[in-house]
C-alpha positions as a printed Julia matrix, in Angstrom:
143×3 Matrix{Float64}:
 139.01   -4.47  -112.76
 141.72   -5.9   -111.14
 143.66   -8.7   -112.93
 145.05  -11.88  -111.43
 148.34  -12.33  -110.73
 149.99  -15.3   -112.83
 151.23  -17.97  -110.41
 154.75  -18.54  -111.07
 155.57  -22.39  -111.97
 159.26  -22.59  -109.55
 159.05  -21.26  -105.8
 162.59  -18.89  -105.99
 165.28  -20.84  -103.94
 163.4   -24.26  -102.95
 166.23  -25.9   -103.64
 168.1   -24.6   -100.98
 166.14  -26.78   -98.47
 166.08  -29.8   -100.13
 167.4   -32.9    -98.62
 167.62  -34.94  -101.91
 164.39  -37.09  -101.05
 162.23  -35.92  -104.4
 160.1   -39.19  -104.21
 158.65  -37.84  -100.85
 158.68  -34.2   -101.45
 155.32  -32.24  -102.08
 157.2   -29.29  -104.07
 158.69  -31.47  -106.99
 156.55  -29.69  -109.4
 157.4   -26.62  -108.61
 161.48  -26.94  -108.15
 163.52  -26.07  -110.85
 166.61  -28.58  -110.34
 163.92  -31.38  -110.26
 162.38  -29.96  -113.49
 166.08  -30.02  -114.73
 167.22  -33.46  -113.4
 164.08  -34.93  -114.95
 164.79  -33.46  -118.54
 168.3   -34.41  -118.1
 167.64  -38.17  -117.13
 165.74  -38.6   -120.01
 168.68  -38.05  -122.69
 170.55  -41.24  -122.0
 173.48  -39.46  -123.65
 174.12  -36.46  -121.17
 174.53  -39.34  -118.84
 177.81  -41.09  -120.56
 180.83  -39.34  -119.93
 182.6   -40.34  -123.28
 179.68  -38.81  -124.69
 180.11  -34.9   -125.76
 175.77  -33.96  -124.91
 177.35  -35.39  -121.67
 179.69  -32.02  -121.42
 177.83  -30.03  -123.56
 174.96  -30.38  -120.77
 177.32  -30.02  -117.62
 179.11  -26.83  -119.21
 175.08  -25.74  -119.86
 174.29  -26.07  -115.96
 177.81  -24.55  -114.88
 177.15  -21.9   -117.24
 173.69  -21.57  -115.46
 175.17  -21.86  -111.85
 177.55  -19.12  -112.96
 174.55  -16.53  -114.69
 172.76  -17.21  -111.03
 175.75  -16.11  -108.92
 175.95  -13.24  -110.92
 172.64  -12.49  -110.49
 172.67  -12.83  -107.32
 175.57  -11.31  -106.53
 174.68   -8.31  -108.53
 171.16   -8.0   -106.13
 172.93   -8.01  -102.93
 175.34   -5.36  -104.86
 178.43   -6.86  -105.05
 180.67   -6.91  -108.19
 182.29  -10.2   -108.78
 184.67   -9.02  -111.51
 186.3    -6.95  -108.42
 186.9    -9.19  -106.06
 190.75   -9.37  -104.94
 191.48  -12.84  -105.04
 195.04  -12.63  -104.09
 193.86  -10.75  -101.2
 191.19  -13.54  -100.41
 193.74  -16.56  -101.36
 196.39  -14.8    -98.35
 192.94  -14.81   -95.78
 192.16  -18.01   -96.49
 196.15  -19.1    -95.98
 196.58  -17.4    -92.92
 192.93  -18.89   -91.18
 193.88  -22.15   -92.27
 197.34  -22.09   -90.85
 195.61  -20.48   -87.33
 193.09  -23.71   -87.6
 195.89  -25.96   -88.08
 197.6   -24.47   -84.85
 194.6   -24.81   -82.54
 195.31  -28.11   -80.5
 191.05  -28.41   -80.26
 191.09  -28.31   -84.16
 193.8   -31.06   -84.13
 192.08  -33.1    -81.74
 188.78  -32.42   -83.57
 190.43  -34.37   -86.81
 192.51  -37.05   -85.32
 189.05  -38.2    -83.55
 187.64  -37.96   -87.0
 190.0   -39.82   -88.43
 189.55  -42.68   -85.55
 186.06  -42.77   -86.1
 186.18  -43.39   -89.85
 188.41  -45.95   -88.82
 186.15  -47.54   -86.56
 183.57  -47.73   -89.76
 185.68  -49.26   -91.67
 186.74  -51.88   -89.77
 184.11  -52.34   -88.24
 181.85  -51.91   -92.27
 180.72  -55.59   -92.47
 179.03  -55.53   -89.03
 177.41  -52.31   -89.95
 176.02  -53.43   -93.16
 174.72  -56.76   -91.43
 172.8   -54.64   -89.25
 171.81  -52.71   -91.77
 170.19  -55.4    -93.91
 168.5   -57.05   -90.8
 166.67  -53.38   -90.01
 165.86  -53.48   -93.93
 164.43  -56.92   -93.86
 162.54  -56.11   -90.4
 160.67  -52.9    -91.92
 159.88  -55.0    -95.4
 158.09  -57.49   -93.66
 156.54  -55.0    -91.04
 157.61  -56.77   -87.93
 157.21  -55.25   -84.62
 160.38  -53.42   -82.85
């Protein structure tokens, strides 16, 4: 007789998808960094900074993070312990200082840094408009 597989509680990687909208997601129950958040903001104390449960539970999920990288890493066979990162630090120079060159990469921030400059001066406006759309959907008017 055949025996039924156990369902496992956390669907493997879920989390990798998520847009950070739990209170509208279907899959809460079965994500593990919702599971995690949940038990987290219920100690008050791993929430204060001048609190040590505060680091003891960050160094917890960085040492987590770090045991899943591993993991992962290890399943895709690659061994972290040797990695050159010299070798990878030089790379990373020299593509940065090629992206830094490219006059369409230039262009590409300096309009960046325009448009955050629009925002800002333009932030009051925005959040005017923002708190009229607000009001308009609270009190379900039309358009």
């Amino acid at each position: 007789m055949a025996r039924k597989k156990k369902k496992k509680r956390f669907i493997d990687g879920i989390y990798n998808y998520c847009d950070r909208w739990c209170e509208r997601c279907a899959f809460t129950e079965r994500c593990r960094v919702y599971d995690m958040e949940q038990k987290a903001a219920a100690d008050v104390e791993s929430r204060d900074p001048d609190n040590a449960a505060f680091w003891q539970s960050l160094t917890r999920i960085l040492e987590q993070t770090k045991d899943m990288l591993r993991q992962v890493a290890a399943e895709r066979g690659i061994d972290l312990d040797s990695l050159d990162l010299e070798a990878a630090g030089e790379r990373e120079r020299r593509r940065t200082k090629r992206v830094r060159s490219n006059k369409l990469a230039r262009q590409g921030e300096q309009y960046a840094r325009q448009v955050r400059s629009w925002f800002k001066e333009h932030e009051s406006l925005l959040e005017e408009c923002g708190q009229g759309l607000t009001s308009r959907l609270q009190m379900e008017l039309p358009g």
